[in-house]
N, C-alpha and C positions, 0 to 999 in steps of 0.2 A: 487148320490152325485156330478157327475162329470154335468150331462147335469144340476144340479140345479144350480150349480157355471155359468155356461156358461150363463142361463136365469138373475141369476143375474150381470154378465158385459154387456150384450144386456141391458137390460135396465138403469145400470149409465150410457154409455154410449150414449144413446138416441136412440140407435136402432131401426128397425119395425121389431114385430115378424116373422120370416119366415117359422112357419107352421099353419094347419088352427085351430090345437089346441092352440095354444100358441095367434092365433089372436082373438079366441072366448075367450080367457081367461083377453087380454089385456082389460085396461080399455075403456069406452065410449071416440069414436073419437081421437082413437091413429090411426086409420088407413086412416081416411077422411081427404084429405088434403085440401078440400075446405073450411075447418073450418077456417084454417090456415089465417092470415091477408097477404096481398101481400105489400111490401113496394119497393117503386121505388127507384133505388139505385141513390144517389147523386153524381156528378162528382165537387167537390169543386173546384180541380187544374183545370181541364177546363175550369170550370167558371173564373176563377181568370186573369187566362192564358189568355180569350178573353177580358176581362173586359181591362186588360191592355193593351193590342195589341191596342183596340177600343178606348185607353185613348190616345195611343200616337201617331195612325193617327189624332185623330180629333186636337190635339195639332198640329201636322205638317202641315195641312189643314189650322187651324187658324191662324199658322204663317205668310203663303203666301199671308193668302186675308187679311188680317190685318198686314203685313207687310212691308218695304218703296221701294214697287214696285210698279209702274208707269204702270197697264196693258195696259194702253192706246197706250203706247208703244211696247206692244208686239203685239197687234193688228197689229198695224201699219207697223211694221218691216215685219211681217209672210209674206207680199208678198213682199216686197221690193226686185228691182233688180237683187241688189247683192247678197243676200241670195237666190236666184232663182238660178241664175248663181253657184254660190256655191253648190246647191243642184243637181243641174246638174251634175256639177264635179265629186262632191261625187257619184253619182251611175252609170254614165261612168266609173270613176277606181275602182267602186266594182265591175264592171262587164268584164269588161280587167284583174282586175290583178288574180281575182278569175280564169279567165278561164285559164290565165298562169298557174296558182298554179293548175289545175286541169287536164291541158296535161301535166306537169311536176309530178306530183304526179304520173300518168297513168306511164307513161316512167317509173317512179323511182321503182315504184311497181313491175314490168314487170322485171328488171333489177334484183332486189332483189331477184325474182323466179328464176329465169337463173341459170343455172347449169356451167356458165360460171364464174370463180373465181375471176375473170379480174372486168367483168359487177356488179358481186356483191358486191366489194372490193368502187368502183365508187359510189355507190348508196349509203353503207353504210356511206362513207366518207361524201355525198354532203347531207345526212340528220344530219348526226352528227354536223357538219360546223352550219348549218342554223338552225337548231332547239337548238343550244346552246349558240347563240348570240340575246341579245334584236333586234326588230324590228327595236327601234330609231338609234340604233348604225346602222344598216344598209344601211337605210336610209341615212345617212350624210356619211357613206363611199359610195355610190354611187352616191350622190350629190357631194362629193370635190374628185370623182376620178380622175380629172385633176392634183390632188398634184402626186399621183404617174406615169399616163399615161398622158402624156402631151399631145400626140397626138393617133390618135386611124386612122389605115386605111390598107393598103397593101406597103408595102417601095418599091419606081420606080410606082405603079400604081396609087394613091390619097392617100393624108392624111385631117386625118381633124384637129381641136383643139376640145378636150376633151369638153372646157370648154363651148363651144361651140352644141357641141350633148347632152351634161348632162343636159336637162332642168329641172327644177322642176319635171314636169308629168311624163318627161323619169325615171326621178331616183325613182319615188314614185312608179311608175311600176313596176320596173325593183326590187325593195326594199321588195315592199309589196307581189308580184309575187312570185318570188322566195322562199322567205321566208314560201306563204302559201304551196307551190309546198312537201316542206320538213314534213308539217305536213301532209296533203294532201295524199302524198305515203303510208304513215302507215293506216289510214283510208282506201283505196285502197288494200293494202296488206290483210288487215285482211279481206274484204269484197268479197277477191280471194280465201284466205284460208278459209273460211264458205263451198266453195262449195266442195261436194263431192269429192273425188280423182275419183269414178269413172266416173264420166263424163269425165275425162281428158283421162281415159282411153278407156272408146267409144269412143272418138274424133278419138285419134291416131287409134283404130282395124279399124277403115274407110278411114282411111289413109289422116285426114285430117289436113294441115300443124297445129304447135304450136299456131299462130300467127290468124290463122285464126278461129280456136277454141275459142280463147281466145274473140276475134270480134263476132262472131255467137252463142255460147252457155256457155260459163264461165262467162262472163262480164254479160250478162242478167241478169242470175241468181243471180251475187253479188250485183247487184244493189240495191233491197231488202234490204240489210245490211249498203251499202255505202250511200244512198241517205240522212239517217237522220241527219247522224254526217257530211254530207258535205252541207246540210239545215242550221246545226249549224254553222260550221265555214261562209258560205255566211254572215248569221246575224252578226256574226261577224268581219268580213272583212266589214260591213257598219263602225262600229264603228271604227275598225282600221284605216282606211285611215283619222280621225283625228288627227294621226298619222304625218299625209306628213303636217300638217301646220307649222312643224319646218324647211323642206327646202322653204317653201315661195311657198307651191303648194294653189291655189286659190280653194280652197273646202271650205264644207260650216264653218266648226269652223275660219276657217282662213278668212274669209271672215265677219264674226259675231268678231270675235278680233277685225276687223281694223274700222269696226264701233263704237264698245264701245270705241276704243281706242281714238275717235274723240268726242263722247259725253258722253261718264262717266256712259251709263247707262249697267253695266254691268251684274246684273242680269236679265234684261228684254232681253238682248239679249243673253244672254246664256239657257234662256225661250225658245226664239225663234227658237236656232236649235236643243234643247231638243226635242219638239212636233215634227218638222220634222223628227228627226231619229226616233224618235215613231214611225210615219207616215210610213215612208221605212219600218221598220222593222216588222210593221202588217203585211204590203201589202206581206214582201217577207216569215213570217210566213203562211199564207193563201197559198203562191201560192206552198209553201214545203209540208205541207198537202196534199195538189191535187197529186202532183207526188207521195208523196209514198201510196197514195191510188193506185193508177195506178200501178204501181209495186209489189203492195201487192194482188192483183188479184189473185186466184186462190191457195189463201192459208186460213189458219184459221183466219187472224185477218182480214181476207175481207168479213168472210163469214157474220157477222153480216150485213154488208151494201147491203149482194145483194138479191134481190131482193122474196117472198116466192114463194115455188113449189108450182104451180096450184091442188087443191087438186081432186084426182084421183074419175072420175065422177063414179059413184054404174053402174053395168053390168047391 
């Protein structure tokens, strides 16, 4: 009574017999499932989902070439002088004020490990300060830092006038620098703490200073971790230093302003330093690939790229 109730739930249920009694018993082609039709499953929200993504590039697409822009003029500007000149500027102080931001980040990092409460107290403060103030604002307090320090020098040995050392470039340096230096630390910190404790601990049983470890075997190894996120922030520090066109530093946005602001053509020339930061920011995407290839050496996500083992010739 009991196993016949059971054969009848197996079967409302659509079950496949599971003995070889019950399978000789079932009907013709309950058990072939090549009989069975195969139906390709439909993805409708994908479809839908591409369908409009594809509707509203090609709208954005048709806006611009069918829109009252003058390419002619974007041609023409893309080598133009001063937008040379500009493009100049711009990756001179991506690459100044990055590398400030990157021995200051180093320092601040180092500072933050210190078992010294003084060192740590300093780190935490000048990340906290800098990382919780806009860029712009910093910016213009180090460009109008004459309103508070009128003079800047040694008193009895030289002085100068503030307003005088603060040029545009200084203060966009000194603005955008500092500023990356505070995010910088944290990236740095976490790319020190990745690395084992014991290695710090080999260091020291060899008796070899803090400082020097950190130079020779801690820092190598974190690089691995720090390289990508400081890949990113580089990319980003192109785009920031558009930034410094509000103290009157001659980079490329600031230099594309003062042209529309002469001929009215302002979306051909805001065209024009668009593609160039595309431009930079390929070139500095490609060349962040390369290094952490290089640094990824000798772990798993390198192993796909190197090279196969010769296969071992028959004895």
């Amino acid at each position: 009574m009991v196993q016949r109730s059971v054969a009848l739930m197996k079967a409302e249920l659509g079950q496949l017999p599971d003995s070889h009694a019950d399978l000789a018993s079932a009907p013709e082609g309950w058990g072939d499932i090549s009989q069975l039709e195969h139906v390709k499953r439909r993805y409708w929200g994908r479809y839908a989902a591409s369908a409009v993504i594809v509707a509203l590039i090609a709208y954005v697409v048709l806006a611009f070439a069918h829109g009252q822009i003058e390419w002619r003029y974007v041609g023409r500007f893309l080598t133009a002088r001063s937008i040379l000149i500009g493009l100049g500027n711009t990756i001179v102080m991506t690459v100044l004020a990055m590398g400030l931001g990157i021995l200051l980040g180093v320092v601040t990092a180092i500072m933050r490990l210190s078992t010294n409460p003084v060192l740590q107290a300093v780190a935490r403060g000048y990340v906290w300060l800098f990382r919780g103030t806009p860029v712009i604002l910093q910016l213009l307090l180090w460009f109008n830092l004459a309103l508070v320090f009128p003079t800047l020098g040694i008193p009895g040995l030289f002085s100068l006038r503030t307003v005088d050392v603060m040029t545009p470039f200084l203060a966009a340096l000194l603005g955008l620098g500092i500023n990356q230096g505070a995010y910088t630390s944290e990236v740095v910190r976490a790319g020190l703490l990745s690395v084992d404790t014991g290695q710090y601990e080999a260091a020291k049983s060899i008796g070899m200073p803090r400082l020097q470890a950190l130079r020779r075997i801690i820092l190598p190894q974190a690089m691995r971790v720090i390289v990508p996120p400081i890949g990113n922030e580089l990319v980003g520090m192109v785009k920031l230093t558009s930034l410094a066109s509000v103290i009157q530093y001659a980079e490329m946005l600031h230099n594309a302003e003062n042209i529309y602001y002469a001929n009215a053509r302002v979306i051909e020339l805001l065209m024009v330093a668009g593609i160039w930061y595309l431009v930079v920011v390929t070139v500095l995407s490609f060349a962040q690939s390369r290094v952490e290839r290089h640094y990824a050496r000798g772990t798993g996500r390198s192993a796909s790229r190197q090279p196969r083992r010769e296969r071992r010739k028959p004895e």
